[in-house]
C-alpha positions as CSV (number, residue, x, y, z in Angstrom):
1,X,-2.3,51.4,36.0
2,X,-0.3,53.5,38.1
3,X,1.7,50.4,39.4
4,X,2.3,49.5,36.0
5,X,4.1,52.8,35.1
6,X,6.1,52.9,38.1
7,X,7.3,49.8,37.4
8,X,8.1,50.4,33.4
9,X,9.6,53.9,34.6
10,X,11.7,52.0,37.2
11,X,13.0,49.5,34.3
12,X,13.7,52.2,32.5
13,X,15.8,54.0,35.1
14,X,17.7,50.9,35.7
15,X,18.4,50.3,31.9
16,X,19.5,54.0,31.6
17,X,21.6,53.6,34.4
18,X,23.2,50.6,33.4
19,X,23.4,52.1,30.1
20,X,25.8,55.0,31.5
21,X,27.7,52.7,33.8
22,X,29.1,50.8,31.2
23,X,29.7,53.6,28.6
24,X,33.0,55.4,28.1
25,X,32.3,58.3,30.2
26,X,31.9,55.9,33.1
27,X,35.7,54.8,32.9
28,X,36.9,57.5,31.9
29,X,35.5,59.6,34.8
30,X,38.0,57.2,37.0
31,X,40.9,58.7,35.4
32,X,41.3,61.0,38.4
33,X,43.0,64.3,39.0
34,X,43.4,63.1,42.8
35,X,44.9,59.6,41.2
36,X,47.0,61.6,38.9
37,X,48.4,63.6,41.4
38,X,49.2,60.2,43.8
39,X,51.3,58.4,41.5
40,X,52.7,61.9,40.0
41,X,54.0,62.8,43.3
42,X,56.3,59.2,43.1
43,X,57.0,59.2,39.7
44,X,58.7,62.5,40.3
45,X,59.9,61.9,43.4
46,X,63.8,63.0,45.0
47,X,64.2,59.1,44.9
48,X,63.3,58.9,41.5
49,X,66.9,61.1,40.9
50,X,65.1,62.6,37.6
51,X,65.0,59.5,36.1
52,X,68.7,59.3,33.6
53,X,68.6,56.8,31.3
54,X,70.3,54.4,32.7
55,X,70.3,55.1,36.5
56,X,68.9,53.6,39.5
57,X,66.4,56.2,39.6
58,X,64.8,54.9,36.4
59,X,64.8,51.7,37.6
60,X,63.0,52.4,40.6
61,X,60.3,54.3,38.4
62,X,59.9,51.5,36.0
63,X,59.6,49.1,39.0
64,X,56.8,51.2,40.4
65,X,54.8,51.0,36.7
66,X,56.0,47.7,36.2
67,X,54.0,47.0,39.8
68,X,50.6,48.8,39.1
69,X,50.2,47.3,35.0
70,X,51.0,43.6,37.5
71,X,48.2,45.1,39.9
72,X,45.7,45.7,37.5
73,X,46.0,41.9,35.7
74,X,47.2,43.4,32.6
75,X,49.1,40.8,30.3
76,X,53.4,41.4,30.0
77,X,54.2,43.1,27.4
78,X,57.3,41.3,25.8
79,X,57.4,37.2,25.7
80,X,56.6,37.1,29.5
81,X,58.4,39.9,30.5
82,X,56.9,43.3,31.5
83,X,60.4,44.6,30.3
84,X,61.9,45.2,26.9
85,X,65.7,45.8,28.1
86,X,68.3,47.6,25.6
87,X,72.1,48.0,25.8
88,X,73.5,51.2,25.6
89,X,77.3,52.0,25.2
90,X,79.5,54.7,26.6
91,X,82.9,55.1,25.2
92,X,86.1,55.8,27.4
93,X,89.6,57.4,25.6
94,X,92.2,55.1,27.4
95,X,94.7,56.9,25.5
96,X,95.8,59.2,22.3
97,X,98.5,61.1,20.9
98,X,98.9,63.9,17.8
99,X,102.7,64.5,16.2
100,X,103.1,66.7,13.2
101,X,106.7,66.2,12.2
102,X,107.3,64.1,15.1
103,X,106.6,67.0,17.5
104,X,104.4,65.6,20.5
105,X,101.4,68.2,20.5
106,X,99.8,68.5,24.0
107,X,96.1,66.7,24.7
108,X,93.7,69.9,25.7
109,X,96.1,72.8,24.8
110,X,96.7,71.9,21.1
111,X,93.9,69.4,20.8
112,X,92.0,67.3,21.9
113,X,89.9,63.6,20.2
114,X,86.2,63.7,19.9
115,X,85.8,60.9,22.3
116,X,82.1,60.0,21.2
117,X,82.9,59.2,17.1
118,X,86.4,57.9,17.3
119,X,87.6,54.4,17.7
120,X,90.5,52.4,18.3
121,X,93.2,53.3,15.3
122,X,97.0,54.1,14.5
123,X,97.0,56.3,11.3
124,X,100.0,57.9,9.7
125,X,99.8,60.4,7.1
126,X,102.3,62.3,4.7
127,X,100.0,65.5,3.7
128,X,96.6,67.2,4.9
129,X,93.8,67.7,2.8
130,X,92.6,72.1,3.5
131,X,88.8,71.5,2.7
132,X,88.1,75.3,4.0
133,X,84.3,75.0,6.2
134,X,83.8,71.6,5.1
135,X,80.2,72.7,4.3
136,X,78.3,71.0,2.1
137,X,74.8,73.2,1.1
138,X,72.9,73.9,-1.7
139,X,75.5,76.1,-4.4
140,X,78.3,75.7,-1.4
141,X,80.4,72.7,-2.1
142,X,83.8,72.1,-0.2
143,X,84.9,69.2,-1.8
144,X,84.4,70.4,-5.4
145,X,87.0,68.8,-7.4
146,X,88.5,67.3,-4.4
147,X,89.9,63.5,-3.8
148,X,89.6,63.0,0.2
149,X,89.4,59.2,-0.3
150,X,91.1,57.3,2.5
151,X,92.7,61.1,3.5
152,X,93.5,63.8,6.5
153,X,91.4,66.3,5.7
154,X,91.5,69.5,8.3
155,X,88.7,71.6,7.8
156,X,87.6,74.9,10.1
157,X,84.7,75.5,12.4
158,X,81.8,77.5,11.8
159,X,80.7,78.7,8.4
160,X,82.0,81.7,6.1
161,X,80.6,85.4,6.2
162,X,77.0,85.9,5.0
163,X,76.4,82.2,4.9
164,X,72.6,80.8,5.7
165,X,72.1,76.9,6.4
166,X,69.3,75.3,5.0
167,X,68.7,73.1,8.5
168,X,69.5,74.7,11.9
169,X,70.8,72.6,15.5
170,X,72.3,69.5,14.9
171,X,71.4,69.3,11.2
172,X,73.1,72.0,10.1
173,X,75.7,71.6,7.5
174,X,77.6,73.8,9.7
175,X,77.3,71.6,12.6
176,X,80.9,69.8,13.4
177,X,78.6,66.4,12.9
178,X,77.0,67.2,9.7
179,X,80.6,68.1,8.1
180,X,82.4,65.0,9.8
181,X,79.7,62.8,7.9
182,X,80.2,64.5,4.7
183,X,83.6,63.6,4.8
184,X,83.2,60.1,5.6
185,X,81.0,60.3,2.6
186,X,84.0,61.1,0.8
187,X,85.9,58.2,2.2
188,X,87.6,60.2,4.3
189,X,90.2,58.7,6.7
190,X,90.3,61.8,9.4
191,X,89.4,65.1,10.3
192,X,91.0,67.7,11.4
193,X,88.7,70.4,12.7
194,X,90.0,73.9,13.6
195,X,88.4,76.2,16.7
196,X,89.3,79.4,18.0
197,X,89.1,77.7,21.4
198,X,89.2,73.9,22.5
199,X,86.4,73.1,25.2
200,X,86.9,71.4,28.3
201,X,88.4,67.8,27.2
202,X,86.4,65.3,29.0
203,X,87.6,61.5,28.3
204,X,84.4,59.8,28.7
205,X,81.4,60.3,26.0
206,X,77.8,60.2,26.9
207,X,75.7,57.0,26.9
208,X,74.8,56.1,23.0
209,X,72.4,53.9,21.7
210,X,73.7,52.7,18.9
211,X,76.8,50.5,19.6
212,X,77.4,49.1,16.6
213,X,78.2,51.2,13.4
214,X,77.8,50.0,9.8
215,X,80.4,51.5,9.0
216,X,83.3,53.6,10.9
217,X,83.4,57.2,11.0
218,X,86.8,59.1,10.2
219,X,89.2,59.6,13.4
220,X,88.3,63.2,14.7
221,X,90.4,65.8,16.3
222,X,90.0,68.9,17.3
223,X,93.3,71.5,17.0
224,X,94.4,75.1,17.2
225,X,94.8,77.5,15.2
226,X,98.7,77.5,16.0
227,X,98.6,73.5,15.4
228,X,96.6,74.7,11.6
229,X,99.6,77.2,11.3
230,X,102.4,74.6,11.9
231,X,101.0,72.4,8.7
232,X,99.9,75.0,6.6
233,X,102.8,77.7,7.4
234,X,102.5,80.9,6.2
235,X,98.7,80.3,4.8
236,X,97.7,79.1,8.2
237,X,99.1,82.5,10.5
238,X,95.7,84.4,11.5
239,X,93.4,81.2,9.1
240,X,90.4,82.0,11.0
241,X,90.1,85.8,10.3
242,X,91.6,85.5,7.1
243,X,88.9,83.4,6.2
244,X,86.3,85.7,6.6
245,X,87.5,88.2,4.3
246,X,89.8,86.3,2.0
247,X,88.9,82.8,1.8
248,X,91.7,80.0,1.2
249,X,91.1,77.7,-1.4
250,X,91.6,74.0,-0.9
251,X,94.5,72.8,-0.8
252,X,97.3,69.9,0.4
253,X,99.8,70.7,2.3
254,X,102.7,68.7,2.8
255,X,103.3,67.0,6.9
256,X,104.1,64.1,8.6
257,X,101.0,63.9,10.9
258,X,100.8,60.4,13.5
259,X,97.2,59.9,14.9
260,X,96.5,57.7,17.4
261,X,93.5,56.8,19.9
262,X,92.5,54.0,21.8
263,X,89.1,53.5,23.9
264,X,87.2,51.6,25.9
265,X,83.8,50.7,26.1
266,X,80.8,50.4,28.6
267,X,77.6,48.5,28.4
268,X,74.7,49.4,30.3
269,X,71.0,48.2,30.0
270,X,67.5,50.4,30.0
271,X,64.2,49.5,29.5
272,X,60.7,50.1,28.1
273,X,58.1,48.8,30.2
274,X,55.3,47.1,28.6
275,X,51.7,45.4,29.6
276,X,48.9,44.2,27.2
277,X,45.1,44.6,27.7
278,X,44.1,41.5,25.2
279,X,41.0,42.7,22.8
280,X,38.4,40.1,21.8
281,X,37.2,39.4,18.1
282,X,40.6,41.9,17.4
283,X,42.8,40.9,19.7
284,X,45.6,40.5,16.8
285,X,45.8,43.9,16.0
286,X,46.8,47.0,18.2
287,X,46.4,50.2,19.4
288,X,50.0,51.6,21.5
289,X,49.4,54.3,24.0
290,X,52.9,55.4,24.6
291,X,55.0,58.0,27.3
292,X,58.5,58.3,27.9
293,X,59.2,57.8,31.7
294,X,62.7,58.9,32.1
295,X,63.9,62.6,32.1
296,X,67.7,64.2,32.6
297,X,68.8,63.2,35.7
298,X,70.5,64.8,38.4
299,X,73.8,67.4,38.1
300,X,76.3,67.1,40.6
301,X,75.1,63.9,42.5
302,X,72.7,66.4,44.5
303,X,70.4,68.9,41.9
304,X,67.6,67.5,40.6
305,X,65.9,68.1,37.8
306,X,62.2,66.3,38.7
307,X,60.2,65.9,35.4
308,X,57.2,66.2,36.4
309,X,55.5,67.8,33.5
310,X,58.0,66.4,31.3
311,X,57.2,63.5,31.7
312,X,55.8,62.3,34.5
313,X,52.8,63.7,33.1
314,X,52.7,61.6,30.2
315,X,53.5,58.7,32.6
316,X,50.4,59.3,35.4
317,X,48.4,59.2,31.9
318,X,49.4,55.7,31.0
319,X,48.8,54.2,34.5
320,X,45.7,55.8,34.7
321,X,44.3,55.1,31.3
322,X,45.7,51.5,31.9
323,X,43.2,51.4,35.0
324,X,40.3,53.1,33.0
325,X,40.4,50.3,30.2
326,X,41.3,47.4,32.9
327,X,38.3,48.3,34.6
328,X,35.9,48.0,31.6
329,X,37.0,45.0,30.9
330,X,36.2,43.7,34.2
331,X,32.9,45.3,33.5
332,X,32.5,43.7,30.1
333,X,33.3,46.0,28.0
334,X,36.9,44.9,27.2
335,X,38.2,46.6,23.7
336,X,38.3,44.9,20.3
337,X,41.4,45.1,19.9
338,X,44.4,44.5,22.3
339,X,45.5,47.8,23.8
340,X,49.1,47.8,24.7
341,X,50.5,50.7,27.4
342,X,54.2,51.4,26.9
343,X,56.4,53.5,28.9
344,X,60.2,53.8,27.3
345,X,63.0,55.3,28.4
346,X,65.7,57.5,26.8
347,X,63.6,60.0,25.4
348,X,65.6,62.8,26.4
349,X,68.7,61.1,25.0
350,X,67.4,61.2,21.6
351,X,63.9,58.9,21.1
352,X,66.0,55.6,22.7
353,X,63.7,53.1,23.7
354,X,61.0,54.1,20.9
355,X,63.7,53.7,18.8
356,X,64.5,50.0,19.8
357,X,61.1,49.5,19.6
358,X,60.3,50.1,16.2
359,X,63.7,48.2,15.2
360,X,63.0,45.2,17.6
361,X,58.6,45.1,17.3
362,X,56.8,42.8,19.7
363,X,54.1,43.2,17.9
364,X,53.8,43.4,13.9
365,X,53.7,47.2,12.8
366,X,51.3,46.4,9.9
367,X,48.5,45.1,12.7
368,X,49.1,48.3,14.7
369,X,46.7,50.9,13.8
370,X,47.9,53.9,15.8
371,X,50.1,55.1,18.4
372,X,48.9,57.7,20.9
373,X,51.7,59.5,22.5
374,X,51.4,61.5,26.0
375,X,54.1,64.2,26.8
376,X,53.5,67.1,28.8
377,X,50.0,67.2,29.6
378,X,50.0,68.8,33.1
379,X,50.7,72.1,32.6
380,X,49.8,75.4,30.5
381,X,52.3,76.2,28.4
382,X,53.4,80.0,27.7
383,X,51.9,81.0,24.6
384,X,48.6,79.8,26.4
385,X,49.2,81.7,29.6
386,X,47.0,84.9,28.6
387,X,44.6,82.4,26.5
388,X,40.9,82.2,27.4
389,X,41.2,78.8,26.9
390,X,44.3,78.8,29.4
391,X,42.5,75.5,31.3
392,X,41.0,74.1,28.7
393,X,43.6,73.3,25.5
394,X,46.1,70.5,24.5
395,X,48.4,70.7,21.5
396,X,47.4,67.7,19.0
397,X,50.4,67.4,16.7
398,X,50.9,65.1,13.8
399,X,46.9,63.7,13.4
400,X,47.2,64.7,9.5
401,X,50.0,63.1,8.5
402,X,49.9,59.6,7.7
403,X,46.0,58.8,7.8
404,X,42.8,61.1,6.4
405,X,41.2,59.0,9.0
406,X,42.6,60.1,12.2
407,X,42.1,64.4,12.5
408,X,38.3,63.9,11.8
409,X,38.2,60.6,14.2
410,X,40.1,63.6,16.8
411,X,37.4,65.9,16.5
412,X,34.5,63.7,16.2
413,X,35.7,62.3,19.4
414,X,36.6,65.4,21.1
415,X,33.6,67.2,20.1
416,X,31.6,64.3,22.0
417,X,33.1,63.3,25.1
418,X,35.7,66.2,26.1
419,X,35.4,69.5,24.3
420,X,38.8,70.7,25.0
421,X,40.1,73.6,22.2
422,X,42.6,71.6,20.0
423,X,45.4,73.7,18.5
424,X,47.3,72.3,15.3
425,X,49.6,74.7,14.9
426,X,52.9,72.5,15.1
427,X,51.3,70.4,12.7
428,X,52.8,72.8,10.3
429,X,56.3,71.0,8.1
430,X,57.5,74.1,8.8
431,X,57.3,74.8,12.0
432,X,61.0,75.8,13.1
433,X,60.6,73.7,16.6
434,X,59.8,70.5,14.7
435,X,58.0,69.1,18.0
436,X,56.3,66.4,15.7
437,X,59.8,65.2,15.3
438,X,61.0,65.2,19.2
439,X,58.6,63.2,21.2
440,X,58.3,59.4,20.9
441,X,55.3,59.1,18.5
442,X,57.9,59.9,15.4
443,X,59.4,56.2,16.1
444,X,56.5,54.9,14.8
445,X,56.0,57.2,12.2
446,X,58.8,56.3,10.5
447,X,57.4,52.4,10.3
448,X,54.3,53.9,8.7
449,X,51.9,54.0,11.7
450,X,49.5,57.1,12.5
451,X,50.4,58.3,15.5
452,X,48.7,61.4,17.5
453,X,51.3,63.5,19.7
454,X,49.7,65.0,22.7
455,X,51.5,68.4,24.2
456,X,50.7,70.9,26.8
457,X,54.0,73.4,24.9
458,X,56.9,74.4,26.8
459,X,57.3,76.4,30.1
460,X,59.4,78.4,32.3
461,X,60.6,75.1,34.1
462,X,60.6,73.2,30.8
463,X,63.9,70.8,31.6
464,X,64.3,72.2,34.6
465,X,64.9,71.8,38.6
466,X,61.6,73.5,39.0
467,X,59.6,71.3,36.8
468,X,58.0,69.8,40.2
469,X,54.7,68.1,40.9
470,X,53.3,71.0,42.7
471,X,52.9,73.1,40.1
472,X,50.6,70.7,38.2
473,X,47.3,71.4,37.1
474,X,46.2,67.9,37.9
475,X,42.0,68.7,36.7
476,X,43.6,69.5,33.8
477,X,45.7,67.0,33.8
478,X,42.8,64.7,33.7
479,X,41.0,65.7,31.4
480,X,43.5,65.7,28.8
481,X,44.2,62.2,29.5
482,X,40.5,61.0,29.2
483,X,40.6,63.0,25.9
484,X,43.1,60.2,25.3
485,X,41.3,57.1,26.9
486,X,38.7,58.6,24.6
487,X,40.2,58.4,21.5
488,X,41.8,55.2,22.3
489,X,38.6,53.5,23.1
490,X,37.5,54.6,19.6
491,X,40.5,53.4,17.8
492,X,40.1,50.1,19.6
493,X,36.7,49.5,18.5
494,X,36.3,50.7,15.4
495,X,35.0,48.1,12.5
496,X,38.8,48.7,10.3
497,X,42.2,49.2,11.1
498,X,43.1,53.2,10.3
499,X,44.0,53.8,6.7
500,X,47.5,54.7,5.5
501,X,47.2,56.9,2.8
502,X,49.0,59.9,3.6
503,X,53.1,60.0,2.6
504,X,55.2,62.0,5.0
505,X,57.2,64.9,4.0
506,X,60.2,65.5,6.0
507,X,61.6,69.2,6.0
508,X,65.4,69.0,4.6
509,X,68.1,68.0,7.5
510,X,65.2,64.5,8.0
């Protein structure tokens, strides 16, 4: 008898122990703080060069994640390719000229072209268009009763006395952007737009993503106050105080003005890097784990600014969850559904590669279920700092937006496996830093897919020099990201495909 029970007792042992080598806690436990902080310490490397989208640097990081997805067997991402490459286009003035009255002006000292909107052109004009602010917003209306179509309109910078914008940043309708698009709306031809001070002129724009327009934005130039004077006369002499007490209404003044610019541009390439882990009786549909591998770069060909939290974080997560769910499938317990691990670039330049992701799919947006996006999960941000729960939080942003599904599936999952505190609190539309609208995730949002953004919150060295691996908490680190492969593996296996039944709202300036 007693033989008997030791040897039911043993069977049992070796079924329970089987039974908690092939379950999710298992694989998860090999997403590693030491393995973390192994790749982190290359990822954010000095010969990384911060990672600029495009640079060599980059390259050299998406060559090292292109190496370990290859490593672990995992299936290329794009038609063969473990690369999804994207142009980018950076614009050059190769020359320009302003005359009012056939008076040369001088290029930096009376004005200067904005180099990143204008294009090739010759335009001659007989009168300006005075617009005042050029702010369109809620009561306030510039071009009330006014016919810009195929006109010079000059316009001044900044907004009048009292005024309060409905959007802030770059959406403003005080921005210089925001008004150079309303008056393209108007079919305007150009814009004149009037500072206090010009800025350092420099003659070659940033990288953009989008080289191709559908349609052309008005010639832009930015002038003096003496140039505004010498078309406007007496009504121009002191414009920008006089406009804060005594605004000018519109009006059109009478000038020969002669506009002219001419550019060149520059094509470079950058690239998402992409590997499959192919699912079995769901193999056709997909669950995205996403990070954004670049960050800014370096300033003066020697400071660099690492990214290690931000986001070589986010990176270490990918590799490491693509060698957690590599592993169970070796073991057997492959996912459902295909599990693709993406890494894209230009982030920091304004959501690139996500971007040409959602507009050039690999694979169909109505058979992927979620996205789960990592960035910044390695350190404790400062409103934390004080916390009790300093060591043992993660921002979850944007789980109740688009599915009813997906927040309870979050806390099911982390109530089970990781029982980390989960704050919400930029889940809020109006949240004034918007995060759910900055990080990669939002890409995908705006196809219609539910997407989880995962985020540690900002920090001293938050797109800085000193955001450096050795001031990662990598235990941390790690369990944040099996918090991840946990929800992942969930999403993967689960009988249905996430609902979408939520709309989005978007805050105005969206």
């Amino acid at each position: 008898m007693k033989k008997l029970l030791l040897i039911a007792g043993l069977i049992v042992t070796i079924t329970v122990n089987a039974q908690k080598k092939n379950s999710p806690p298992f694989f998860a436990a090999t997403i590693s703080a030491e393995d973390m902080k192994r790749h982190l310490y290359i990822i954010a490397s000095k010969e990384m060069e911060g990672r600029d989208t495009p640079s060599p640097g980059l390259e050299k990081a998406a060559t090292y994640i292109e190496n370990h997805f290859r490593a672990l067997n995992l299936l290329p991402g794009n038609n063969g390719s473990y690369r999804q490459q994207y142009p980018v286009y950076k614009d050059s003035m190769l020359a320009t000229s302003l005359k009012i009255n056939n008076n040369a002006l001088t290029l930096a000292r009376d004005f200067q072209p904005s180099v990143s909107a204008n294009h090739t052109t010759e335009l001659r004009f007989s009168e300006v268009v005075f617009a005042g602010y050029g702010i369109v917003d809620n009561e306030l209306n510039a071009y009330k009763d006014l016919d810009v179509s195929g006109k010079l309109v000059m316009i001044l910078d900044g907004s009048p006395t009292g005024y309060k914008a409905t959007a802030s940043g770059f959406s403003s309708p005080a921005s210089a952007t925001v008004k150079a698009r309303q008056a393209q709306q108007r079919g305007a031809a150009a814009v004149l737009i009037i500072y206090s001070a010009l800025r350092p002129f420099m003659s070659t724009a940033a990288y953009e993503l989008n080289g191709y327009l559908a349609k052309v934005q008005p010639l832009s130039f930015t002038v003096t106050e003496k140039v505004a004077e010498t078309i406007m006369g007496a009504d121009g002499k002191g414009l920008i105080e006089k406009m804060k007490t005594s605004p000018l209404p519109a009006k059109t003044y009478k000038a020969d003005i002669d506009l002219s610019y001419a550019e060149t541009a520059k094509v470079a390439y950058a690239s998402n890097v992409v590997a499959v882990l192919e699912g079995t009786d769901k193999k056709d549909e997909y669950v995205i784990v996403t990070a954004h591998y670049d960050h800014v770069g370096k300033r003066n060909d020697s400071t660099i600014y690492y990214g290690a939290d931000d986001d070589g974080s986010g990176t270490t997560g990918i590799l490491e969850l693509a060698e957690a769910f590599a592993k169970a499938k070796a073991a057997g317990k492959g996912p459902r559904r295909s599990i693709v691990f993406m890494t894209v670039s230009g982030e920091e330049k304004g959501l690139w590669g996500s971007e040409y992701y959602a507009n050039h799919p690999v694979f169909p947006i109505e058979k992927t279920s979620v996205d789960l996006n990592i960035d910044m999960i390695g350190r404790t941000g400062t409103e934390y700092l004080k916390d009790k729960d300093s060591t043992n939080y993660l921002y979850v942003i944007g789980d109740d937006k688009l599915s009813s599904e997906l927040a309870p599936i979050t806390d099911m999952v982390n109530a089970k496996y990781s029982k980390l505190k989960l704050d919400r609190k930029y889940n809020d539309p109006n949240d004034p830093n918007r995060f759910y609208f900055r990080s990669d995730h939002y890409n995908f949002a705006e196809k219609g897919i539910p997407v989880i953004f995962y985020f540690n919150g900002t920090h001293a060295d938050y797109h800085r020099t000193t955001d450096t691996p050795d001031k990662i908490n990598y235990k941390l680190m790690a369990k944040r990201a099996q918090l991840v492969f946990y929800t992942a593996w969930e999403m993967a296996n689960r009988d249905a495909m996430l609902k979408r039944d939520l709309k989005l709202e978007k805050p105005k300036g969206f």
